[in-house]
TORPALO-325748 format. One line per 3 residues: their letters; for each residue x negated, y, z negated of C-alpha. Coordinates in steps of 0.001 Angstrom, whole numbers. Layout:
! TORPALO-325748
a = X/Y/Z | ... .
! end
This chain:
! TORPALO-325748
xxx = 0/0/0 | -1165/3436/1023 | -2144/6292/-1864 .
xxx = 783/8411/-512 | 3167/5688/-36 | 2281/4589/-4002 .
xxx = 3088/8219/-4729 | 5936/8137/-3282 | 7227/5110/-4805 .
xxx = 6520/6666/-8415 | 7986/10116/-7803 | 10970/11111/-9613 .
xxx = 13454/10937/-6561 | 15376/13994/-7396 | 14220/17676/-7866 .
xxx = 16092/21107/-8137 | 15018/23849/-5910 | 17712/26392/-7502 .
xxx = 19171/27195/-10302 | 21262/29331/-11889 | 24171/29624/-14477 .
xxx = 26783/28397/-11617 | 24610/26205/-9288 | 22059/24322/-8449 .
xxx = 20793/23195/-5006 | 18014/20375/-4604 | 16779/17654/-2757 .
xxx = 17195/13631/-3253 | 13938/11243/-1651 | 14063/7737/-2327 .
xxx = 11941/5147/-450 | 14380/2330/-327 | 10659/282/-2171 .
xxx = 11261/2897/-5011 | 12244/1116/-8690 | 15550/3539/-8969 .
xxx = 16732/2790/-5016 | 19663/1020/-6157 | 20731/2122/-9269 .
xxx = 18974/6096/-10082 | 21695/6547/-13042 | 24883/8735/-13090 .
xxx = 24430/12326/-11768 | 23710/15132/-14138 | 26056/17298/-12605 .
xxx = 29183/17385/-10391 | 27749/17831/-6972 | 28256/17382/-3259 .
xxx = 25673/15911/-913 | 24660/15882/2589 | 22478/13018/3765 .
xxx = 19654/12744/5961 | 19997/9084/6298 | 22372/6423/5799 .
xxx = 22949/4148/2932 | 25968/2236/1390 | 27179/4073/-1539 .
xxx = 29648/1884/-4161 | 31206/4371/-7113 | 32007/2272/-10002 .
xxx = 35420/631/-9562 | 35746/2226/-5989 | 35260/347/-2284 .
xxx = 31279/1423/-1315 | 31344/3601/1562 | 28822/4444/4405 .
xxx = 26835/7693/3880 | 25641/9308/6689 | 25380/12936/7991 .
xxx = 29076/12476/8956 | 30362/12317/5463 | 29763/14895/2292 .
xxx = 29713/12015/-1141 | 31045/13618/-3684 | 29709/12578/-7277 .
xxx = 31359/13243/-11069 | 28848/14283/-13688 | 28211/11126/-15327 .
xxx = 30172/8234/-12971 | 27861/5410/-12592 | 27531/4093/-8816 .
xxx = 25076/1991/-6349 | 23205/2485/-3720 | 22194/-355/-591 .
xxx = 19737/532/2426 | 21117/558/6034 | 17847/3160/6779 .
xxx = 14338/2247/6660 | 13753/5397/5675 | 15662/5146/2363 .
xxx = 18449/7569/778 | 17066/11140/1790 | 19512/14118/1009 .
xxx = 19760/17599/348 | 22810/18213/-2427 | 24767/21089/-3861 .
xxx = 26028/21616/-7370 | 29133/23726/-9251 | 29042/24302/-13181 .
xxx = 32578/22776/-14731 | 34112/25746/-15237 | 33534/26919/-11547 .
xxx = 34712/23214/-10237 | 38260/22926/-12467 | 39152/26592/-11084 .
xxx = 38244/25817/-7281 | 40397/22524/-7533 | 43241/23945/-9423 .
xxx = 44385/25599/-6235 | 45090/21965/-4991 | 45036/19854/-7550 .
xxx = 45935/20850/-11407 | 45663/17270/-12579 | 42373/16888/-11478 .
xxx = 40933/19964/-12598 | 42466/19026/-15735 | 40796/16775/-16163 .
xxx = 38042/15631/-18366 | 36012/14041/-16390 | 36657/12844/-12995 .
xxx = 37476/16361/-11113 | 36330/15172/-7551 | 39324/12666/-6912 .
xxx = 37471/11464/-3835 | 34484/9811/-2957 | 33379/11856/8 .
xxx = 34860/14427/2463 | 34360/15244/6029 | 31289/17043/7338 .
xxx = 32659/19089/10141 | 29683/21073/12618 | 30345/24013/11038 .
xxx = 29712/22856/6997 | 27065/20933/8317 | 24986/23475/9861 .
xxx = 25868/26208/7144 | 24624/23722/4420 | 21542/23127/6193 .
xxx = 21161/27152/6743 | 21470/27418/3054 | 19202/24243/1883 .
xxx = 16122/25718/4239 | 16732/29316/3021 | 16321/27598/-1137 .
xxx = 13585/25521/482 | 11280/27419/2158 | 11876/31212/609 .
xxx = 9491/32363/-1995 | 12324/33708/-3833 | 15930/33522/-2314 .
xxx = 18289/36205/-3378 | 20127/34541/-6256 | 23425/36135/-5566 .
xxx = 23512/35304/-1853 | 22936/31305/-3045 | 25475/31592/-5368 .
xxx = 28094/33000/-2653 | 26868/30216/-179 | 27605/27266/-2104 .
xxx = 31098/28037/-3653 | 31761/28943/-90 | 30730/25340/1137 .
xxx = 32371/24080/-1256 | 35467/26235/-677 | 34977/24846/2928 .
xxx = 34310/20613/1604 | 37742/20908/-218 | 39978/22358/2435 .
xxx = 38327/19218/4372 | 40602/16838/1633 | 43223/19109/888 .
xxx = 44111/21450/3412 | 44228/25370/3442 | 44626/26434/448 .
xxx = 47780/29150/1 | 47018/32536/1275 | 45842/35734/-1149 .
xxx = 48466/38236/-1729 | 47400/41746/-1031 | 48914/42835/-4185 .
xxx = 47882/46690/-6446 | 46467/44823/-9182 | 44139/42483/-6735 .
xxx = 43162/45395/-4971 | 42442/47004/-8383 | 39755/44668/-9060 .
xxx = 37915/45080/-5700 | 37930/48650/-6241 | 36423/47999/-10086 .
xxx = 33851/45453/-7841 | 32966/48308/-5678 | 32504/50655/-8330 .
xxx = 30092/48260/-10171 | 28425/47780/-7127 | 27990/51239/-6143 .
xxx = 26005/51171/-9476 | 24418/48165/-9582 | 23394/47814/-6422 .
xxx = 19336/47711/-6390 | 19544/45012/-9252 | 19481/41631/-8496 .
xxx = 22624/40834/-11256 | 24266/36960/-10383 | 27560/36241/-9046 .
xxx = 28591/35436/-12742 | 27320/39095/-14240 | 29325/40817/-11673 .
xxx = 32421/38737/-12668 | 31823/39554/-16247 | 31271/43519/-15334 .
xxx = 34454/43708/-13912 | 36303/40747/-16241 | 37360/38370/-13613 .
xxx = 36565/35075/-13038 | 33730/34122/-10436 | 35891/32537/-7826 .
xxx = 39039/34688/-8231 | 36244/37471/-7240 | 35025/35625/-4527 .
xxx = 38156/35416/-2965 | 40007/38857/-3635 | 36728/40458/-2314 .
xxx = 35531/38721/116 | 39459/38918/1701 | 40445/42200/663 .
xxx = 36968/43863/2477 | 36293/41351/4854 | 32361/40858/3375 .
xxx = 31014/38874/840 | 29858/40536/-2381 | 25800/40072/-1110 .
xxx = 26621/41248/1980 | 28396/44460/718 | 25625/44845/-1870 .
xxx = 23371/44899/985 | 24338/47052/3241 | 24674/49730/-15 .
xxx = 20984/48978/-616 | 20307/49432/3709 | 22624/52559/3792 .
xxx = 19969/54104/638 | 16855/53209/2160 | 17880/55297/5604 .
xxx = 18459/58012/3628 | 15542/57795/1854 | 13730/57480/4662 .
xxx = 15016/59910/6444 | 14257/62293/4038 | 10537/61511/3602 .
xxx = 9743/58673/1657 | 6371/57191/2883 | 6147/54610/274 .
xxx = 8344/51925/2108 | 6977/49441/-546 | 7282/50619/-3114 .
xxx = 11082/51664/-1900 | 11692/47704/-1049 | 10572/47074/-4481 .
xxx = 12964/49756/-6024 | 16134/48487/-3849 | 15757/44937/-4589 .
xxx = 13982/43265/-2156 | 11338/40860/-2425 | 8915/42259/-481 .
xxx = 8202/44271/2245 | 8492/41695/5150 | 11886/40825/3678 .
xxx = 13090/44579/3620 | 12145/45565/7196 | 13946/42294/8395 .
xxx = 17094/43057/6988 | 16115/46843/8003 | 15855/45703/11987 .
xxx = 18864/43677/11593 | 21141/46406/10224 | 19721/49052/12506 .
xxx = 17713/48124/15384 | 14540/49168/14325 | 11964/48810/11445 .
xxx = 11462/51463/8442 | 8112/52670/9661 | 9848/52971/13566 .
xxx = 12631/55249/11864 | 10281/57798/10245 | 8402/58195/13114 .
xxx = 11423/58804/15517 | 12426/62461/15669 | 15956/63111/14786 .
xxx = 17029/64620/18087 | 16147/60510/19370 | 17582/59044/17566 .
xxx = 20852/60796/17442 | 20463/60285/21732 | 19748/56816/21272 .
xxx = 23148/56432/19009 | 24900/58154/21646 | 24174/56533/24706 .
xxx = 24674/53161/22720 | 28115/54123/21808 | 28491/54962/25464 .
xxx = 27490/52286/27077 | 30134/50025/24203 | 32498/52053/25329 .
xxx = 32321/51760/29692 | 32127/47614/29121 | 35530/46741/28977 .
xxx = 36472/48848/32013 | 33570/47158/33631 | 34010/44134/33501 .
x = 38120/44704/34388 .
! end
């Protein structure tokens, strides 16, 4: 046996990538020659999985089930189940995970019995892994991966939103949000928070607890009373600051990522080109006069392309 096959075998199969007070995202690799292939114990938390590779999976007292990157397994915190190899390559999967509290509210939409209750909330051993979850997920799972340090609030949106998306796959769409005063009361006590808020890097849950709502009730109201998630509307108030400061002579564009929030300066004049066409350092070098053109012949040339192409 090779040194890095032996390594592999004695690895702990399972590692978190993220964490937070609401989720966690991490990876599972298990050589189907490792000692826990079979049985790796119950799950520490109640989580949803996307696999790499496909094995049998057998819940305890439930008909095993093929896993592959068709299907999303769903596992209770706690409930004992088996694994058997159809891959050479073992069980390798990237999985998603909800605190309790998060889960019972998110199912009690569809289901009050099983969010009531005290153990087995996911009332189904997998769900259905449309193109669209699929891709998403894997969006997300690189973006943990492979980021220094991925913006904790934009994780935290992402996977209640695939999960969001994984139960409407077993239940159906969920009944629409009323655009009622005292809903749209609490996205204009969000914004407010925001508009103060905005260059810290507060969690999903600190926002909910600023403005006294629960996380996913927040989620929902805000993300369908503006039409943008909560990190997305957080970032364009940081974007919208940084032109202006800018604009009005700030050379220090590092020390101005820092201020707003952002991780670094590579990460700031991304998000900078995407919002705006251009980098920071482009933008204080163009003249006013320009750039004003520029906006104008863009707005223009939007405007002549439906009679165009008629």
């Amino acid at each position: 046996m090779s040194v890095a096959l032996r390594s592999a075998v004695h690895e702990p199969p399972s590692a978190v990538l993220h964490a937070s007070e609401l989720v966690c995202v991490g990876r599972f690799r298990c050589p189907t020659n490792h000692p826990r292939f079979n049985d790796s114990g119950p799950t520490k938390w109640f989580c949803f999985v996307f696999p790499r590779t496909a094995v049998w999976i057998e819940h305890e007292g439930s008909a095993p089930f093929v896993a592959d990157a068709n299907v999303i397994p769903l596992y209770n915190r706690g409930r004992p189940y088996q694994r058997r190899a159809i891959s050479r390559h073992g069980d390798r999967t990237d999985w998603f995970a909800v605190a309790p509290g998060l889960l019972r509210e998110m199912l009690a939409r569809y289901d009050l019995n099983a969010a009531n209750d005290a153990g087995t909330l996911f009332r189904f051993g997998y769900g259905r892994a449309t193109p669209r979850i699929y891709a998403w997920q894997r969006a997300v799972f690189d973006t943990v991966a492979t980021g220094a340090s991925p913006d904790g609030l934009f994780v935290e949106e992402s996977v209640v939103g695939l999960l969001s998306q994984v139960l409407q796959t077993l239940y159906g769409a969920p009944p629409p949000i009323s655009d009622r005063r005292e809903h749209r009361a609490i996205v204009e006590e969000t914004r407010a928070h925001l508009a103060g808020s905005y260059a810290g890097n507060e969690s999903l849950a600190d926002i909910a607890r600023a403005t006294g709502v629960s996380v996913f009730h927040l989620c929902r109201l805000f993300r369908r009373l503006t039409g943008r998630t909560l990190h997305g509307y957080r970032g364009q108030l940081r974007l919208h600051r940084a032109l202006e400061q800018i604009s009005d002579g700030t050379q220090d564009l590092l020390g101005l990522a820092t201020d707003l929030g952002y991780s670094g300066h590579s990460h700031f004049t991304a998000a900078f080109r995407a919002a705006f066409g251009t980098t920071p350092s482009e933008w204080r070098a163009t003249g006013s006069y320009s750039r004003a053109a520029q906006a104008l012949a863009d707005c223009a040339a939007l405007s002549a392309a439906p009679a165009l192409r008629r």
